[in-house]
N, C-alpha and C positions, 0 to 999 in steps of 0.2 A: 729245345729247352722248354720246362715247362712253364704254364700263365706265372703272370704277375699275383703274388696273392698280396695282401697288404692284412698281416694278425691282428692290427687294431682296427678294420675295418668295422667292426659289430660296435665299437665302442664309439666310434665315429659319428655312425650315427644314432647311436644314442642322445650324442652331444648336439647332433642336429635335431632331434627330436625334442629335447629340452628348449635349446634355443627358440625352436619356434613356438614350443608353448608360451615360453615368455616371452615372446613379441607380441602374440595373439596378447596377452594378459595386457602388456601394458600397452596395447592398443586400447584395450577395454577401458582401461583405467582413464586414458587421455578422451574417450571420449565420455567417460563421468564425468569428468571437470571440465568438458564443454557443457553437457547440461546443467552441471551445477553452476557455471559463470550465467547460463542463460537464465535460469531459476531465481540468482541475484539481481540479476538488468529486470527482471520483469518485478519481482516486488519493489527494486529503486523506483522505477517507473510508477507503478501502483502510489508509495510514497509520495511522489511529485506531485502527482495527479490530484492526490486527498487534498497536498498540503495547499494546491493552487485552489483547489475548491473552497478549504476552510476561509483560505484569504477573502477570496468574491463574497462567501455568504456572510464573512464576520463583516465585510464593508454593507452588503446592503442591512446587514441587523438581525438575526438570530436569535434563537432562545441561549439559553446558557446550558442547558443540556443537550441541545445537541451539538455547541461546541465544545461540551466534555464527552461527546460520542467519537467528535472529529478526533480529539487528544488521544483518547484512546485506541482508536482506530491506529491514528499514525505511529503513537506510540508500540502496539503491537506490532506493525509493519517494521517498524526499526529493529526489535526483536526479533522477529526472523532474518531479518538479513543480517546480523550478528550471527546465529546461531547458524545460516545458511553457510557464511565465510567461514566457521569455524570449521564445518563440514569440508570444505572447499580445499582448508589449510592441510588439513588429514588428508585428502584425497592425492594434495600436492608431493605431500611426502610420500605415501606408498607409490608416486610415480617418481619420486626421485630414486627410491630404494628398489623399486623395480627394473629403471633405466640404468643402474648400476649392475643388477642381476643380468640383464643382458648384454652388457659390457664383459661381464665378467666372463659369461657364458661365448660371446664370438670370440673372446683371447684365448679360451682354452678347446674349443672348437677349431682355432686357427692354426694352434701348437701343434694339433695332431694333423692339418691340412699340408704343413709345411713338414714333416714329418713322412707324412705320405708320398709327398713330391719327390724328398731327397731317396725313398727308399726306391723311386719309380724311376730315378734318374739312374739311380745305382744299379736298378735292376736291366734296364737299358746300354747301361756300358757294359753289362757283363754280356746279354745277350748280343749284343754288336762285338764283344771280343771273341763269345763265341764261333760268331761266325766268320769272322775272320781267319780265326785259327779252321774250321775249316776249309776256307775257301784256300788256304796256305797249303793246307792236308792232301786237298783235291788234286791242285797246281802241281805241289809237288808228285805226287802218286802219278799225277799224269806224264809228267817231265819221265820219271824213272821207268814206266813201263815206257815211251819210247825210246827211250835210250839203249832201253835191255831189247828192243828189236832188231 
């Protein structure tokens, strides 16, 4: 009997070729939004740090412009980390809509998995009844030439 062939084989993996680019993808993407959470902890921190400074120098006594240096300072820092989160929010989404493309992509990668299985199965009971029916062909063929002796 001849090999197993499976026709959606070329489309198969295609479907695995996709798949994997979109894993690679939204790996990339998850690991954006880990430098971008890191990017926000360090300017919070940077923030902290000013704000604990301004406190110490406003108690020992300062000028008033360089507590409107401090203000401004901290004030900028809060602005980026606004603008950083907002970055952060967007990143979040094209990892959600990502994580759903690859969802989408092992469901229809799986349909033809399972697909391929039952046609593999099917192609296995036929070559197992093939052979049976020979091994019957045989037996019998052999039965009749000794009988005819």
């Amino acid at each position: 009997m001849k090999k197993f062939n499976f026709p959606l084989n070329t489309v198969l993996n295609y479907k695995d070729q996709v798949l994997e680019n979109l894993k690679t993808e939204h790996a990339q993407i998850l690991a954006d939004i880990a430098q971008q959470e890191r990017r926000i902890e360090e300017l919070m921190d940077k923030s902290q740090s000013a704000a604990v400074r301004y406190r110490e120098d406003t108690q020992c006594g300062v000028t008033v412009n360089i507590m409107r240096e401090y203000e401004r300072y901290i004030t900028f820092i809060q602005q980026r980390i606004v603008a950083e989160q907002g970055v952060l929010l967007k990143l979040k989404k094209k990892e959600e809509q990502k994580r759903a493309e690859v969802i989408e992509a092992k469901k229809e990668k799986a349909s033809i998995d399972k697909l391929k299985e039952k046609k593999l199965d099917q192609y296995n009971k036929e070559v197992l009844k093939s052979e049976e029916l020979f091994i019957e062909e045989f037996v019998s063929n052999t039965m009749s030439v000794r009988s005819s002796r």
